[in-house]
Backbone bond lengths (Angstrom), bond angles and torsions (degrees), N, CA, C in turn:
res aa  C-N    CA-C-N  psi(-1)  N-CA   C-N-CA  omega(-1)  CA-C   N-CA-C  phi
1 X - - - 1.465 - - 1.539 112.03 -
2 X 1.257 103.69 -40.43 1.868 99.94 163.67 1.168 145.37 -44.80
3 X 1.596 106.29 -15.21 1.301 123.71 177.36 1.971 101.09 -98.78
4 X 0.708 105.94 -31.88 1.464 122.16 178.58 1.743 101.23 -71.09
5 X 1.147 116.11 -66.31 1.601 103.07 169.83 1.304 123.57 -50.75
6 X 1.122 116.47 -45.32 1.824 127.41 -171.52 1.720 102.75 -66.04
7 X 1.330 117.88 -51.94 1.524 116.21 165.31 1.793 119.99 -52.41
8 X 1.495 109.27 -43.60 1.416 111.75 159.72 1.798 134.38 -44.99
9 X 1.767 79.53 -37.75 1.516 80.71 -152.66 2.197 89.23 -88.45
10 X 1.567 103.48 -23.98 1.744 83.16 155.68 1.333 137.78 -67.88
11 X 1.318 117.07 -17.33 1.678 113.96 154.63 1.146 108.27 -56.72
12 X 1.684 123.83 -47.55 1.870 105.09 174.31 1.368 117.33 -22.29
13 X 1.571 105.11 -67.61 1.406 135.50 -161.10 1.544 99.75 -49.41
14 X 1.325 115.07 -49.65 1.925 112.51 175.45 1.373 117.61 -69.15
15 X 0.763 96.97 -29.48 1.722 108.50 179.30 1.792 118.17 -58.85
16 X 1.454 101.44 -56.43 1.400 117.99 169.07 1.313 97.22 -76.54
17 X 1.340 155.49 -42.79 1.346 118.90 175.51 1.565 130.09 -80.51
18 X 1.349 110.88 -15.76 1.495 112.37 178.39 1.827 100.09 -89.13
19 X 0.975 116.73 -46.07 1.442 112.89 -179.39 1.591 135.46 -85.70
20 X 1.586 99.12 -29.57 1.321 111.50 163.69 1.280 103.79 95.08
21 X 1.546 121.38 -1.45 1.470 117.92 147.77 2.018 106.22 -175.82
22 X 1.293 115.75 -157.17 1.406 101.70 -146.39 1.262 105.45 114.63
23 X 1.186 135.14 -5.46 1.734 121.46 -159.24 1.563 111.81 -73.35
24 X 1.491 102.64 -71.63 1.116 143.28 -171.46 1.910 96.46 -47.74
25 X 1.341 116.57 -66.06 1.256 138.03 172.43 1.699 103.22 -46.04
26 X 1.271 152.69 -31.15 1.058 145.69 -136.82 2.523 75.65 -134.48
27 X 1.234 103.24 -56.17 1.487 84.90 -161.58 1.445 121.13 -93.57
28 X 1.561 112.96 9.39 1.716 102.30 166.18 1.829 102.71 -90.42
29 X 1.034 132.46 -30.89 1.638 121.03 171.76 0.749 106.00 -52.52
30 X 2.030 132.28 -49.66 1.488 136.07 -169.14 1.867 106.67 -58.43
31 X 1.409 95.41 -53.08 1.849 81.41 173.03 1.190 127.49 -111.01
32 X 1.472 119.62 32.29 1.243 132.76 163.43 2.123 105.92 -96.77
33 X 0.964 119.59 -45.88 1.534 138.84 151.85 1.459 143.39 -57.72
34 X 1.885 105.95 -52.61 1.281 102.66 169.59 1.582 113.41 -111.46
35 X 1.386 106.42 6.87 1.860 118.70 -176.53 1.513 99.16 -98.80
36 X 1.114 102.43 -34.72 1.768 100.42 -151.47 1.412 126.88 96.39
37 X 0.991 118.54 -21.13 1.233 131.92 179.66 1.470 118.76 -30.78
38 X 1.645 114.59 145.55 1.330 109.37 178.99 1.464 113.38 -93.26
39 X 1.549 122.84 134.40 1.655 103.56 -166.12 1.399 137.16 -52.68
40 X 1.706 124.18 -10.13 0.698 118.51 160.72 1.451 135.48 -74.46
41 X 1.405 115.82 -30.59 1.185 139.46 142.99 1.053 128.07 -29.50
42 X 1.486 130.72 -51.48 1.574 153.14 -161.29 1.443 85.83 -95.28
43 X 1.475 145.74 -42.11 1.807 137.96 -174.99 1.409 99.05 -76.78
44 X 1.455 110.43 -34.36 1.983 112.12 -171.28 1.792 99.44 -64.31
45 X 1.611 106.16 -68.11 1.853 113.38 175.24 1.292 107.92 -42.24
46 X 1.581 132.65 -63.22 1.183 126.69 -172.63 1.740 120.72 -50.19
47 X 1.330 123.11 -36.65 1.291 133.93 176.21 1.603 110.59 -53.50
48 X 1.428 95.84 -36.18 1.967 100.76 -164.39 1.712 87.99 -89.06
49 X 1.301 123.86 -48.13 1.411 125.58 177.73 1.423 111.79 -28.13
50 X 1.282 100.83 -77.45 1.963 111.90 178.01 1.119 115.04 -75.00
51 X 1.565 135.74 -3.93 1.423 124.15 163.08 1.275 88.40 -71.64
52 X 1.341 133.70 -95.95 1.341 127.60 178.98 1.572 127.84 29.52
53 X 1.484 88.40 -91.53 1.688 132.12 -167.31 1.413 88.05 -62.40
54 X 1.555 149.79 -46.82 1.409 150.98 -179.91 1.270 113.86 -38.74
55 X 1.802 88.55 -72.20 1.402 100.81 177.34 1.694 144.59 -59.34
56 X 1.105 85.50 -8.48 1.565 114.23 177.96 1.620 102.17 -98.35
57 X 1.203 141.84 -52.32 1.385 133.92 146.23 1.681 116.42 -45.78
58 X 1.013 123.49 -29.72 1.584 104.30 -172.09 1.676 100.09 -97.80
59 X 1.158 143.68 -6.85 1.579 129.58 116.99 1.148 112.45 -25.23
60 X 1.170 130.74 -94.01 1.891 119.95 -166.52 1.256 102.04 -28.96
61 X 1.149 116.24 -50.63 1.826 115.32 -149.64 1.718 112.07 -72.03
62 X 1.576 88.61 -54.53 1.867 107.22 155.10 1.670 103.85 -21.06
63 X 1.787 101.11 -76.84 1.792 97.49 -163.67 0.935 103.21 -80.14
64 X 1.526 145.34 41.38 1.059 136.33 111.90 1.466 151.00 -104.81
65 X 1.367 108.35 33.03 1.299 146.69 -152.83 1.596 109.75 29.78
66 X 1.335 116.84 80.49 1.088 119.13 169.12 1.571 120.60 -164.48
67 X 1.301 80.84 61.65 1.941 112.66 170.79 1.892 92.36 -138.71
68 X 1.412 113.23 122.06 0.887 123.19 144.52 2.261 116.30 -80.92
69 X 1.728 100.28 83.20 1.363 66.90 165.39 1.632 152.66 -92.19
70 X 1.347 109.49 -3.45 1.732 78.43 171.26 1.627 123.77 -117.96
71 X 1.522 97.08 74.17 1.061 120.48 173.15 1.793 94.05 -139.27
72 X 1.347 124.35 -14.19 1.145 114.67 169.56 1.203 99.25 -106.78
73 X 1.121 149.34 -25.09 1.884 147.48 162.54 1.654 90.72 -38.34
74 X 1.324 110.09 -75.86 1.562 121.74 -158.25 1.694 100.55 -56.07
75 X 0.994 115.11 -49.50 2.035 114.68 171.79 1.823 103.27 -55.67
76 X 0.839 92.83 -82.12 1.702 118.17 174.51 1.551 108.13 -10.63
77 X 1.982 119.59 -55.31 1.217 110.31 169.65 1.104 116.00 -88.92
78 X 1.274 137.29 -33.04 1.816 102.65 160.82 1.137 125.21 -91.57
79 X 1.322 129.52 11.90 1.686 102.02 134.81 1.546 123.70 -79.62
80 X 1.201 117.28 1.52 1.433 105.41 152.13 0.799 143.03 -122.33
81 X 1.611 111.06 31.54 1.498 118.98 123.50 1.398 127.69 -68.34
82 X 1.175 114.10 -67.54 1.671 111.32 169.54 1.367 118.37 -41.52
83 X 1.567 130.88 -18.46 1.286 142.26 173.43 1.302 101.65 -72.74
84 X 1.188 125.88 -47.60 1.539 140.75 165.48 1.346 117.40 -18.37
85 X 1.800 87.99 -85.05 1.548 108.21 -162.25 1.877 86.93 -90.97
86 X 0.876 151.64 28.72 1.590 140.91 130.03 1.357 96.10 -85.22
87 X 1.295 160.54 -42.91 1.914 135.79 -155.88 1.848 73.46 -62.49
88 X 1.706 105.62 -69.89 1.226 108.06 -148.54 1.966 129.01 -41.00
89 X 1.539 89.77 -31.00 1.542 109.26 170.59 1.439 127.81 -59.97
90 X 1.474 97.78 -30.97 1.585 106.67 178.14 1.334 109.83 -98.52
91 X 1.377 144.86 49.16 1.327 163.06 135.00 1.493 105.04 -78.76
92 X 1.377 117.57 -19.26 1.419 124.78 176.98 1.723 123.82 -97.97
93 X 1.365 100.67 -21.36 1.214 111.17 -178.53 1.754 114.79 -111.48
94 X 1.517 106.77 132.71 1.488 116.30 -174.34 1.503 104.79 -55.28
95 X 1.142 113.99 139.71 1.694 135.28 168.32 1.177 133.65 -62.23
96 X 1.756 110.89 -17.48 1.436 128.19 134.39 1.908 119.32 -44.91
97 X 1.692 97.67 -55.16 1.487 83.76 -169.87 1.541 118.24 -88.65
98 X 1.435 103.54 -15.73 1.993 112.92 159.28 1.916 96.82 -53.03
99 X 1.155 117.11 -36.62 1.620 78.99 -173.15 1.747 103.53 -109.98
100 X 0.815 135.70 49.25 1.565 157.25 -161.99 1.640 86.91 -125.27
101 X 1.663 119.37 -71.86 1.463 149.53 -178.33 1.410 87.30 -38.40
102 X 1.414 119.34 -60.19 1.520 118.01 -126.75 1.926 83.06 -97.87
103 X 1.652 130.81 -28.04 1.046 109.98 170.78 1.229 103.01 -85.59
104 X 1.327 177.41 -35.26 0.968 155.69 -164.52 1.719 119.25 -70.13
105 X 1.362 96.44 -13.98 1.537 99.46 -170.93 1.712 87.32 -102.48
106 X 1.547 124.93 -37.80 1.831 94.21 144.75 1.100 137.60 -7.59
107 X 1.451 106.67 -85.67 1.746 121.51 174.03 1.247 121.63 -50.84
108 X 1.012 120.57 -42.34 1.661 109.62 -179.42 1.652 105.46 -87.54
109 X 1.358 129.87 -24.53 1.278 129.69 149.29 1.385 112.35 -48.22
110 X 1.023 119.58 -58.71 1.702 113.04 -174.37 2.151 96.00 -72.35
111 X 0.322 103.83 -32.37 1.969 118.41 -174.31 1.558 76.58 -56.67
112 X 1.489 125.22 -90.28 1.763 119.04 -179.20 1.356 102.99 -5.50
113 X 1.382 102.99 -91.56 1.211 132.12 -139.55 1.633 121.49 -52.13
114 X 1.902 89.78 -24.98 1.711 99.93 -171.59 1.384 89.91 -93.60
115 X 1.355 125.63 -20.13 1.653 110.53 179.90 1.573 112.88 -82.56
116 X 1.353 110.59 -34.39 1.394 97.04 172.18 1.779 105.86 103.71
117 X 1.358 96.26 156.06 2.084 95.86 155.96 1.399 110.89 -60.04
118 X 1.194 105.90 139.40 1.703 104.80 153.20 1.516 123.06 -72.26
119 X 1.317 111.55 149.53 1.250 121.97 -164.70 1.551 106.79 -82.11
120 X 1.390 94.81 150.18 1.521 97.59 167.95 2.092 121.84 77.25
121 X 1.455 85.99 4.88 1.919 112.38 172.01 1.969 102.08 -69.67
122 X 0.967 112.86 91.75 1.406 110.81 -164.20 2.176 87.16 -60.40
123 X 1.486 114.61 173.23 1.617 122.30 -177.82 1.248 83.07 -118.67
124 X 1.736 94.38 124.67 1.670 93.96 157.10 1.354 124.97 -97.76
125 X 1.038 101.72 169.79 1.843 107.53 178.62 1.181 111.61 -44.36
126 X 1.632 121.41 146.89 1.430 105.08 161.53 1.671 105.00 -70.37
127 X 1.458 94.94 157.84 1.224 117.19 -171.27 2.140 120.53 -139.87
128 X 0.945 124.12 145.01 1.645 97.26 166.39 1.748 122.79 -34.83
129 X 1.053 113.20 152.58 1.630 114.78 153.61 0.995 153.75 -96.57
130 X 1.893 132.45 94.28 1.376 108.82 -178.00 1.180 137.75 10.96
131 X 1.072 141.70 28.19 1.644 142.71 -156.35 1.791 98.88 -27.27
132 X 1.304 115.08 -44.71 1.523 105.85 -166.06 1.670 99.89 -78.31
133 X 1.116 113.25 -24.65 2.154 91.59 174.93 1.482 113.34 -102.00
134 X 1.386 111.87 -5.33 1.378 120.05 154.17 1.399 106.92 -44.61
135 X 2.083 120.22 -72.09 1.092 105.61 -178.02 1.111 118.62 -67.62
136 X 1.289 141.59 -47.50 1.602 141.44 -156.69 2.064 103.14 -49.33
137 X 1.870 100.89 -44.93 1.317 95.06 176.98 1.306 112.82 -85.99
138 X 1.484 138.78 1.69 1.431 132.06 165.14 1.694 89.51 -70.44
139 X 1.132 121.97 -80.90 1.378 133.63 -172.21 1.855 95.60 -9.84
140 X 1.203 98.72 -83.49 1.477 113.35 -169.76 1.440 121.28 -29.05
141 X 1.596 100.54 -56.58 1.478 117.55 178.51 1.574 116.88 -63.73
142 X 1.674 114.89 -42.12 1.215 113.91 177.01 2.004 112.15 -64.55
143 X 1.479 96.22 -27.58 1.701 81.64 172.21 1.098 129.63 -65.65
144 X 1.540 108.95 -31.32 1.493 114.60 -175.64 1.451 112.41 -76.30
145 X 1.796 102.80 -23.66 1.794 93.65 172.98 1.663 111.73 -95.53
146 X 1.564 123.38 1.32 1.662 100.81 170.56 1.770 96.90 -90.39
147 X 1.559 130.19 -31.44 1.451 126.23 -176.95 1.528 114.50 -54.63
148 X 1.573 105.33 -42.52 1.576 101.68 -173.37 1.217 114.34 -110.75
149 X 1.543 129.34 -20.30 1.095 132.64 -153.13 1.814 134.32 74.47
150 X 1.214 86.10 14.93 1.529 108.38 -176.53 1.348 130.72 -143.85
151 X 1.500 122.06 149.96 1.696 118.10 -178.29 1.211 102.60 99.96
152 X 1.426 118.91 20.04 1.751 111.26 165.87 1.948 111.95 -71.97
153 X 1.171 106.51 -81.68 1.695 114.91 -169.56 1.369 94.37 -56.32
154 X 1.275 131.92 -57.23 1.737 116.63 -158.40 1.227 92.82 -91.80
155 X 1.708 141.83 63.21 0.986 129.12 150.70 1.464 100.14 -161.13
156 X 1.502 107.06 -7.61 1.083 97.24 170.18 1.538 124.57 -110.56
157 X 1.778 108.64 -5.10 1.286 114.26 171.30 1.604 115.30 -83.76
158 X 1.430 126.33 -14.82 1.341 124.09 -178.12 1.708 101.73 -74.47
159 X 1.930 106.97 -55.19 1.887 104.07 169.96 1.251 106.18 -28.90
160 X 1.285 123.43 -52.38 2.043 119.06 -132.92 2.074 86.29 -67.16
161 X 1.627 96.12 -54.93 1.682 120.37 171.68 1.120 107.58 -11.34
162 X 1.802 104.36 -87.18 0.984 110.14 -161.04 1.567 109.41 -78.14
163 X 1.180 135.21 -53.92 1.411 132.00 -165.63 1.693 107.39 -54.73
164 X 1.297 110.58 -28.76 2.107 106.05 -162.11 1.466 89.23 -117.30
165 X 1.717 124.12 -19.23 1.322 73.98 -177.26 1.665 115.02 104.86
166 X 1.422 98.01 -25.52 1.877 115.26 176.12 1.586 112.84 -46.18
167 X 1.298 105.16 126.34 1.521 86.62 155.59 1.473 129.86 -91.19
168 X 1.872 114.21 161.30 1.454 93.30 -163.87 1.449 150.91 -39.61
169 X 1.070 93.36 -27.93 1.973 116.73 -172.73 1.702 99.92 -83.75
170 X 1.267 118.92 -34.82 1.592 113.76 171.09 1.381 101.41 -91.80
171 X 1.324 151.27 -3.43 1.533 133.61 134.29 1.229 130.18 -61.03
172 X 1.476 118.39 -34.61 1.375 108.91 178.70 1.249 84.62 -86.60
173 X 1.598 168.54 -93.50 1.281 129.86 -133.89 1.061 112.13 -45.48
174 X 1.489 142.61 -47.09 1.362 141.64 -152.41 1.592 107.14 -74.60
175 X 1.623 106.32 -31.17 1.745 113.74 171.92 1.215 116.71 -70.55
176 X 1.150 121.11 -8.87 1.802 135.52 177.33 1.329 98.03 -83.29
177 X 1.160 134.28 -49.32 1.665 138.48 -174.72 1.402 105.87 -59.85
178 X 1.628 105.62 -55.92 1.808 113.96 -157.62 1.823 95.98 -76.86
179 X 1.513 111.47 -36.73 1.656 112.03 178.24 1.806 107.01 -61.15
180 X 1.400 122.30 -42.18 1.583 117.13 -173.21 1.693 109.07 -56.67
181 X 1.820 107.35 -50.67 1.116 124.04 -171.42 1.617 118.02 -62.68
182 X 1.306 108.25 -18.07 1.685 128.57 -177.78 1.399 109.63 -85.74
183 X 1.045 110.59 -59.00 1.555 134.68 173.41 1.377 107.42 -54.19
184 X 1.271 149.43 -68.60 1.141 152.21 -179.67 1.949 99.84 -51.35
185 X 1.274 108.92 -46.42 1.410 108.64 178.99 1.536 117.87 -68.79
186 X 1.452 122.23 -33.87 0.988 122.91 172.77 1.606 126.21 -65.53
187 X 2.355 100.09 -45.67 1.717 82.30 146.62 1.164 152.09 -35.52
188 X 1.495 108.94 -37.50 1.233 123.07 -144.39 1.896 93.00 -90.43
189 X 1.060 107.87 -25.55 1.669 114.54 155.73 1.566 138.95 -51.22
190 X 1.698 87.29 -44.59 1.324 106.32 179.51 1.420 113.06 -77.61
191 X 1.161 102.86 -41.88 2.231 97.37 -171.03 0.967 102.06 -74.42
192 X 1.249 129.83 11.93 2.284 109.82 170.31 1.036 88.91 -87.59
193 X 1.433 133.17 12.09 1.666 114.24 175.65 1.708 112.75 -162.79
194 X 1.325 109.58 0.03 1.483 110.13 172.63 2.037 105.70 -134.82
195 X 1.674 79.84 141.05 1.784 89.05 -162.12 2.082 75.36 -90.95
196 X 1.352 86.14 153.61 1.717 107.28 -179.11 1.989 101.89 -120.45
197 X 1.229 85.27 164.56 1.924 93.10 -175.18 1.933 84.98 -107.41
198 X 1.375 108.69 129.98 1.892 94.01 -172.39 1.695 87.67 -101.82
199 X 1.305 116.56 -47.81 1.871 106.88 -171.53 2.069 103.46 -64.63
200 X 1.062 118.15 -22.27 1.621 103.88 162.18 1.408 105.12 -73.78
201 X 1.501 131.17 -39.10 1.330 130.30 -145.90 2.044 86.01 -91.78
202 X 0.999 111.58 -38.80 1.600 116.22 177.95 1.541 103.96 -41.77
203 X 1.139 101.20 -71.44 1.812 119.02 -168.07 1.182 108.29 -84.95
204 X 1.355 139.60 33.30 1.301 144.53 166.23 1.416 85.03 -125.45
205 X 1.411 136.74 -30.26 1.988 126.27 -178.27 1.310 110.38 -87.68
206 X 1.435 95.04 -11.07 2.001 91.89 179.47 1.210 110.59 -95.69
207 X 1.591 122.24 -21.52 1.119 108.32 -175.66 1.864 108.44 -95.43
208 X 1.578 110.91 -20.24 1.640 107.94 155.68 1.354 116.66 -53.96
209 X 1.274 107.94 -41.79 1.955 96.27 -178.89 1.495 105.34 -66.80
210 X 1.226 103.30 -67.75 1.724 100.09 -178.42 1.849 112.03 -36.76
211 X 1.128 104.20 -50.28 2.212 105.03 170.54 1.812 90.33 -55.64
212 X 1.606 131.12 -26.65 1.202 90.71 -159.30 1.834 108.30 -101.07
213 X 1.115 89.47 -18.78 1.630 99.74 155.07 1.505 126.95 -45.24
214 X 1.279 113.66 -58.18 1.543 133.40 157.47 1.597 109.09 -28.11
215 X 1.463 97.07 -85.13 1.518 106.07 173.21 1.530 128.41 -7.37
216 X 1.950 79.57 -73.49 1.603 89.55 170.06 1.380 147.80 -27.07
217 X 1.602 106.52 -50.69 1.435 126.58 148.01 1.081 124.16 -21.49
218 X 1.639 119.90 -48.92 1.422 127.08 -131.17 1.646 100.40 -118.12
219 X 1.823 95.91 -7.00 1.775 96.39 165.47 1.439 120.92 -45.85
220 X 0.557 130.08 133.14 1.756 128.63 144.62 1.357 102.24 92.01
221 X 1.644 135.83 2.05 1.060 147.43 130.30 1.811 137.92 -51.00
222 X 0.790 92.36 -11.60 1.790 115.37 -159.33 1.467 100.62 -141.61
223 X 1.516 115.85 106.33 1.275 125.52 176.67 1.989 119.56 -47.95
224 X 0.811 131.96 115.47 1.757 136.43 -148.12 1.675 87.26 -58.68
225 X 1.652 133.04 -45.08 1.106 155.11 -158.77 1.584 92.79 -58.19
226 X 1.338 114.77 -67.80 1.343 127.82 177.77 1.881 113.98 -37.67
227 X 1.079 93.93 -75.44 1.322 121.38 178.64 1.614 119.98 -36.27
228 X 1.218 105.76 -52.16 1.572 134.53 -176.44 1.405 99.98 -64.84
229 X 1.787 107.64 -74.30 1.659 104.65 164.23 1.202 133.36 -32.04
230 X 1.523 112.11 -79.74 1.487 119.11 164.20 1.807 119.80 -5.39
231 X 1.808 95.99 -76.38 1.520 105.37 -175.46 1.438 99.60 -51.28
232 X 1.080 111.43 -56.46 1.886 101.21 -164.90 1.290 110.09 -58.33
233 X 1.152 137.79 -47.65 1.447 112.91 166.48 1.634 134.86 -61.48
234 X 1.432 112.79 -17.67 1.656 102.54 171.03 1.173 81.42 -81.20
235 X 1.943 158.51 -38.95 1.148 115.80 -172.82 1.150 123.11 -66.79
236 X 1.410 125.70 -24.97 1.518 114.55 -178.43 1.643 100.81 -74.90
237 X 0.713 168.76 -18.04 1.499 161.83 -50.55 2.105 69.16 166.25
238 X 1.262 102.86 -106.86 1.845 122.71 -177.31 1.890 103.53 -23.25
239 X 1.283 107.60 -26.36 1.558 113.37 -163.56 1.687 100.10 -83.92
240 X 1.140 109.37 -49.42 1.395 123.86 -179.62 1.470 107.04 -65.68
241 X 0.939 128.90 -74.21 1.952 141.97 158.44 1.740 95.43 -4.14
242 X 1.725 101.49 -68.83 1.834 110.42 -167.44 1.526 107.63 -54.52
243 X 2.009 105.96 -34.73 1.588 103.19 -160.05 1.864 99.87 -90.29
244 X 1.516 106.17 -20.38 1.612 89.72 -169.63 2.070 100.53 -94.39
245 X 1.773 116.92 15.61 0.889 113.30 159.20 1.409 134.34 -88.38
246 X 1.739 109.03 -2.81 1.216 118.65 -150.29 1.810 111.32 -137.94
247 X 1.444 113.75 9.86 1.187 137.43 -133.04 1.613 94.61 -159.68
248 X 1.697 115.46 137.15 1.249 116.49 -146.00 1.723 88.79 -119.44
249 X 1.413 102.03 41.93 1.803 111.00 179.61 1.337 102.56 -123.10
250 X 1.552 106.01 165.58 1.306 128.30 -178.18 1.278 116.67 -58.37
251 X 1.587 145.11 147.14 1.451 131.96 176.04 1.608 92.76 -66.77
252 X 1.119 133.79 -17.00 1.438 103.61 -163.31 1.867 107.54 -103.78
253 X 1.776 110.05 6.66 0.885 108.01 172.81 1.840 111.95 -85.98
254 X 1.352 101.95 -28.33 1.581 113.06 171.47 1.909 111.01 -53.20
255 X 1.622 85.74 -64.53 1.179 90.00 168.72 1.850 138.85 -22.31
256 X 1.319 101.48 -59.38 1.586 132.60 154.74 1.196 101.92 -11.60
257 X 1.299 90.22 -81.90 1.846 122.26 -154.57 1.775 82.79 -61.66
258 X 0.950 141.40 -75.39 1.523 138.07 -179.32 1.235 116.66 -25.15
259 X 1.182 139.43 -67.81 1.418 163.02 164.27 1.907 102.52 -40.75
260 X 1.422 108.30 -24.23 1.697 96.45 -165.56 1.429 83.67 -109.91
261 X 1.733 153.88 -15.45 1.021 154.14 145.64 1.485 106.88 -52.11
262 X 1.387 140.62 -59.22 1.066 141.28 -166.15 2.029 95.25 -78.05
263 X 0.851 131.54 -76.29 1.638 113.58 170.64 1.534 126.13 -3.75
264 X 1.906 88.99 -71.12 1.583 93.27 175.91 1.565 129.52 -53.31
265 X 1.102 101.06 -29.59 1.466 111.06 -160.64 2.056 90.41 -83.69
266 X 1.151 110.08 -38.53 1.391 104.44 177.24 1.505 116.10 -67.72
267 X 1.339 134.34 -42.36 1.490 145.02 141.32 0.975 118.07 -22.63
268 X 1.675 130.84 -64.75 1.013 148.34 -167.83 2.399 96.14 -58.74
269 X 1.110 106.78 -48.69 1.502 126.10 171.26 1.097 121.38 -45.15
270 X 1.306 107.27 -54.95 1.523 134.60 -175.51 1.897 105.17 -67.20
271 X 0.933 104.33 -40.61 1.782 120.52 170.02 1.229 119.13 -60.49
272 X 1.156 116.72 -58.33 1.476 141.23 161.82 1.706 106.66 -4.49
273 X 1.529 109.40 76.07 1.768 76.86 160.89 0.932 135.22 -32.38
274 X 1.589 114.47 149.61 1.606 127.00 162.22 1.709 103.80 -69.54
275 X 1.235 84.88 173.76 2.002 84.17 170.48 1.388 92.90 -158.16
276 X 1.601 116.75 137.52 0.826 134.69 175.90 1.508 123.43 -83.37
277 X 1.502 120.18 -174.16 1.621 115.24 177.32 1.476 130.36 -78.74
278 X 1.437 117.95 -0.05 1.104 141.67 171.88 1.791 108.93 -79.80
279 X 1.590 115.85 -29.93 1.314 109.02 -153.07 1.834 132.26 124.50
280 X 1.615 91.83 -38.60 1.390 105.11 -160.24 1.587 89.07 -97.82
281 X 1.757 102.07 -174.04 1.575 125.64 176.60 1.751 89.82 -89.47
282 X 1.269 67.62 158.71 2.020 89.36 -176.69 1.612 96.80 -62.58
């Protein structure tokens, strides 16, 4: 199975570099499933995994000027505070319902991702930042990633978007900065009370960097459309798997719930004005 995680855990590594996050979401099933891992355990490793693997991607992105940092400094520290005081919060909460948490925020993560931006959202200039809903939504976001271990990149590249104004490729570098700085904080929650395996947790970060090296390559090769889709359905797919493992229902009631997420989100598409070459709806 070690060889089976270590190959897993380099898809992490592509994942966070072509998308700019996915980490977290892709490596607590991997060592909660193919590690063994106990879930609290598997949210503690995964945190140090993708801090890691971030920071080592938001170099590339850096030397290529595409880290805005202090707009990711200013995100970056309060979500790691709220990254903080979430590891520390979930010492309180059963490890059944951390991964209940952690699939549902799957699904509506993969739910994003398959719907896409809406069309026709003109980009504004960068501009200064609210500093005060900057923090309130760092705060927010970092809780949800030290409690579950998840909701860093796809929640933190749509903020950077919408609040500054970023364009995509300078959000996901800048979500590589604010995800390392979260992640490390959210560990740093978790070990006052959860023992970690470091030579599994070692060789599960070497082989994400090395996937995230890979990745790198594979930017601007791979239509974003493709890519974006794709992932969101093995996450809804992985989300459902985590919730009908943990959850005292039928697979085919999970199932359901999958199938009525994947509908909407196609409806929801189908609605979608067109937009023409001017800008506007048809």
């Amino acid at each position: 199975m070690l060889v089976l995680t270590l190959l897993a855990a380099a898809l992490v590594g592509v994942a966070l570099a072509v998308l700019g996050g996915g980490g977290s979401i892709l490596t607590v099933p991997i060592l909660v499933y193919l590690a063994g891992q106990d879930p609290k355990q598997a949210i503690a490793m995964s945190l140090f995994v993708v801090g890691v693997t971030s920071a080592v991607g938001a170099v590339s992105h850096a030397r290529g000027g595409r880290v805005r940092w202090r707009t990711g400094l200013v995100f970056g520290a309060a979500g790691m505070a709220g990254a903080y005081g979430g590891g520390r919060l979930a010492q309180f909460v059963p490890g059944t319902w951390l991964l209940v948490g952690f699939a549902l925020m799957m699904i509506a993560t993969a739910a994003a991702m398959i719907r896409g931006r809406r069309d026709g959202v003109p980009v504004k200039p960068h501009e200064e930042l609210p500093v005060g809903r900057v923090v309130a939504e760092g705060v927010a976001v970092g809780v949800v990633t030290g409690l579950v271990g998840a909701g860093g990149g796809f929640l933190v590249v749509p903020a950077l978007a919408l609040l500054g104004g970023l364009p995509m490729a300078v959000a996901v570098g800048t979500s590589l900065v604010v995800i390392a700085m979260k992640s490390f904080a959210g560990l740093a929650g978790y070990l006052a009370t959860v023992h970690v395996d470091w030579r599994l947790t070692a060789a599960v970060t070497l082989a994400a960097v090395v996937g995230s090296l890979v990745g790198g390559r594979l930017v601007g090769r791979i239509p974003e459309t493709v890519l974006r889709k794709g992932f969101g359905w093995f996450v809804l797919v992985m989300g459902g798997f985590v919730l009908a493992q943990q959850l005292p229902v039928p697979i085919w009631g999970v199932a359901a719930v999958l199938v009525a997420v994947g509908v909407g989100v196609w409806l929801a598409q189908r609605r979608r004005p067109k937009v023409t070459a001017g800008g506007g709806p048809e």
